[in-house]
KEROLUM-216099 format. One line per field, with one value per residue: residue in one letter; x, y, z of N, C-alpha, C, CB in turn. Coordinates in steps of 0.2 Angstrom, whole numbers. Atoms other than C-alpha are relative to their C-alpha. Last residue first. Glycine has a CB too. Layout:
residu = [a;...]
n_east = [X;...]
n_north = [Y;...]
n_up = [Z;...]
ca_east = [X;...]
ca_north = [Y;...]
ca_up = [Z;...]
c_east = [X;...]
c_north = [Y;...]
c_up = [Z;...]
cb_east = [X;...]
cb_north = [Y;...]
cb_up = [Z;...]
***
This chain:
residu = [x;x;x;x;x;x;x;x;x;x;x;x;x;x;x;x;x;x;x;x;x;x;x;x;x;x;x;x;x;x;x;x;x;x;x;x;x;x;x;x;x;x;x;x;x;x;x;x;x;x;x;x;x;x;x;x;x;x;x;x;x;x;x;x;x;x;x;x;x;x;x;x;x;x;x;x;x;x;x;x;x;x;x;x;x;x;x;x;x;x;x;x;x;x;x;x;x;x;x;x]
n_east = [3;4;5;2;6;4;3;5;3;6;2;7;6;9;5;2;-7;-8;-1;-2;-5;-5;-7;-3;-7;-2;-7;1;-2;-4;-7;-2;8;4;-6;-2;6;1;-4;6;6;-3;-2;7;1;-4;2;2;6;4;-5;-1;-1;4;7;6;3;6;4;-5;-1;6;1;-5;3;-5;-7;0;-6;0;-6;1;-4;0;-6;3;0;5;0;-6;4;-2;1;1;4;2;3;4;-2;6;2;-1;-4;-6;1;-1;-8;-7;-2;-2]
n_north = [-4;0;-5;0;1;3;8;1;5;4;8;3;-5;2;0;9;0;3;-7;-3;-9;-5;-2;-7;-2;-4;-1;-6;-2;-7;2;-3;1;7;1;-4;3;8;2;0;4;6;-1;3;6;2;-1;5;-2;2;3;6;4;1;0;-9;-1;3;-5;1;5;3;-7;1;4;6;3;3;-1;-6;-2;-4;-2;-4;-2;-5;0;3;7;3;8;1;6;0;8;3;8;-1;8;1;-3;-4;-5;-4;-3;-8;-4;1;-2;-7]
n_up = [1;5;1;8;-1;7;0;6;-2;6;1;-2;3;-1;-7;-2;-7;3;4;-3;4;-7;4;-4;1;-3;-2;-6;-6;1;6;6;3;-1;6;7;2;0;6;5;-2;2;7;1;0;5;4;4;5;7;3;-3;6;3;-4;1;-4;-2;-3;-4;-1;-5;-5;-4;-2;0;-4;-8;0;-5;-2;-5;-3;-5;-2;-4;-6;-3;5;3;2;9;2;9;-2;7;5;5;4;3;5;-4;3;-3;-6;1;4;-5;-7;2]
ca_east = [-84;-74;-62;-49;-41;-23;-17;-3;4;16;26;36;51;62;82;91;101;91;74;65;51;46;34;21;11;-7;-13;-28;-25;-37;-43;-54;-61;-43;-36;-52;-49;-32;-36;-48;-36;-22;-34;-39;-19;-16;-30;-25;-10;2;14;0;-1;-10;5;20;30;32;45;56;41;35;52;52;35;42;40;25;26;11;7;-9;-13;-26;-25;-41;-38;-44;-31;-24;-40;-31;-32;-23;-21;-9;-7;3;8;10;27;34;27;20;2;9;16;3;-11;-9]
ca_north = [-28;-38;-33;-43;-31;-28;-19;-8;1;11;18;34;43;34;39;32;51;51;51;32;24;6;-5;-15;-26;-34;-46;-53;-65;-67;-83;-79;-88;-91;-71;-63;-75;-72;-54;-53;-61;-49;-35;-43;-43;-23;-19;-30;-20;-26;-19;-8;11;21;28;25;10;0;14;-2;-6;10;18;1;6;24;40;46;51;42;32;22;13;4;-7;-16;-31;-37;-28;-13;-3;11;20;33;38;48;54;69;71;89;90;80;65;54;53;50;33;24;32;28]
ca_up = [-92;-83;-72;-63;-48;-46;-32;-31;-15;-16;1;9;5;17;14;0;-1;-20;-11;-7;-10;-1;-15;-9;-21;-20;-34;-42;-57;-71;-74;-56;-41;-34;-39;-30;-14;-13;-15;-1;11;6;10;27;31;25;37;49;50;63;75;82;83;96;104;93;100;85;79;69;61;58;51;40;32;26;34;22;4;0;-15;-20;-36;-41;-57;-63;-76;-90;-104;-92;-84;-76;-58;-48;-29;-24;-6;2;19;29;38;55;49;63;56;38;36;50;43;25]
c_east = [-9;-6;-2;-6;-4;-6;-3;-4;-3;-1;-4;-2;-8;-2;-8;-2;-4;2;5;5;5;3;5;7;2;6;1;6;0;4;3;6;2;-6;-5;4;-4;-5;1;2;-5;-4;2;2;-9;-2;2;-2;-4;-5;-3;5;1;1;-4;-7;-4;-3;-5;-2;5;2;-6;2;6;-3;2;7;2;6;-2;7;0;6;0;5;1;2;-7;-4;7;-3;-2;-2;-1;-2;0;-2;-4;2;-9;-6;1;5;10;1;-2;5;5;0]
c_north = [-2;2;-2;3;-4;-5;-1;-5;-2;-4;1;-8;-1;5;-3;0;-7;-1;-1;7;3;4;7;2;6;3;6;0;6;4;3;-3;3;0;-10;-4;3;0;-4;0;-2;-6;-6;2;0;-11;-4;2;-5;4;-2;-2;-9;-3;0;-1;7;2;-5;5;-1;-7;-3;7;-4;-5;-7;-2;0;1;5;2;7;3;7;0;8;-1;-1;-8;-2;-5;0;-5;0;-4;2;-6;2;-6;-4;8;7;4;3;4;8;6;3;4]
c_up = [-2;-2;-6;0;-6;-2;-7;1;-6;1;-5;-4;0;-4;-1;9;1;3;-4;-5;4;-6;6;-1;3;1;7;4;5;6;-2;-4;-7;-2;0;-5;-7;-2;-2;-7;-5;-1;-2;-7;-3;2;-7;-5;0;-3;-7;-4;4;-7;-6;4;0;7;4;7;6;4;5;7;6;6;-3;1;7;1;6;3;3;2;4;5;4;7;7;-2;-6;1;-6;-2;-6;-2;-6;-4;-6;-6;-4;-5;2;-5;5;8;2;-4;1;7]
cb_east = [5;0;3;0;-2;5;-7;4;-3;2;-4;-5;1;-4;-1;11;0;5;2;4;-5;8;-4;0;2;-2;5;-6;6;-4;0;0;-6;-2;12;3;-6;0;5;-4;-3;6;5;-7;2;11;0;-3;1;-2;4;-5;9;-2;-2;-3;4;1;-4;6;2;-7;-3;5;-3;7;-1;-5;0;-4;5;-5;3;-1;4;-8;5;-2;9;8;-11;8;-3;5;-7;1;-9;3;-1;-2;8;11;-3;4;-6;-8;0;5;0;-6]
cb_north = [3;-5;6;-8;7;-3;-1;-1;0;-2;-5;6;1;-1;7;-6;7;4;7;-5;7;-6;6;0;0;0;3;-2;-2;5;-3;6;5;-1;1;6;0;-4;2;7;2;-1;5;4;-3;4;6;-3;3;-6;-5;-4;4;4;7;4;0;-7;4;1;-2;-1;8;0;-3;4;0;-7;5;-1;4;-3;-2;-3;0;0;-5;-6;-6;0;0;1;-3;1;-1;-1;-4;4;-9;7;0;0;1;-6;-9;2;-2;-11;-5;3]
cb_up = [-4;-1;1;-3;2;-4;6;-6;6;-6;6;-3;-6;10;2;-2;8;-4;5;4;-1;6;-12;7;-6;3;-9;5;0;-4;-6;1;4;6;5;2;7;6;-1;0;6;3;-1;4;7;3;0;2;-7;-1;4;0;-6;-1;4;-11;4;1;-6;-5;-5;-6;-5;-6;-7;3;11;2;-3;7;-6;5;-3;5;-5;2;0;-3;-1;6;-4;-4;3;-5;5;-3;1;-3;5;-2;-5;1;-6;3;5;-4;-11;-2;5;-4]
***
């Protein structure tokens, strides 16, 4: 969330929302940030790094979550963009199993 907002020129906005769908626990997190390809191709912004390890320890914990369970764990990133198919920022769903 950082990465996508800190270099916005305008004030950034999150959304964060969550739903229990059958046996499983569904996160989800939008920002209207610059966009993940903007960062990438940007890799010289002061104080940023090319990689996230946040985003990689995540994926790490989800593996291991989906592997221990018979109800698959998931993370998915979704790139948003305006009608002009510019950068509007990033979704990020994660799907969490969940038993009650």
């Amino acid at each position: 969330i950082w990465h996508a907002l800190h270099p916005k020129k305008t004030a950034g906005l999150i959304k964060i929302s969550c739903s229990l769908q059958g046996k499983l626990l569904i996160f989800e997190i939008e920002d209207d940030g610059v966009g993940r390809n903007f960062i990438r191709e940007k890799g010289n912004i002061p104080g940023f790094k090319k990689e996230s390890l946040g985003v990689k320890i995540t994926e790490e914990r989800i593996k291991i979550l989906s592997e221990s369970s018979q109800t698959p764990a998931g993370v998915e990133f979704e790139d948003l963009f305006d009608s002009g198919n510019l950068p509007a920022g990033t979704r990020v769903r994660l799907t969490i199993p969940f038993e009650s």
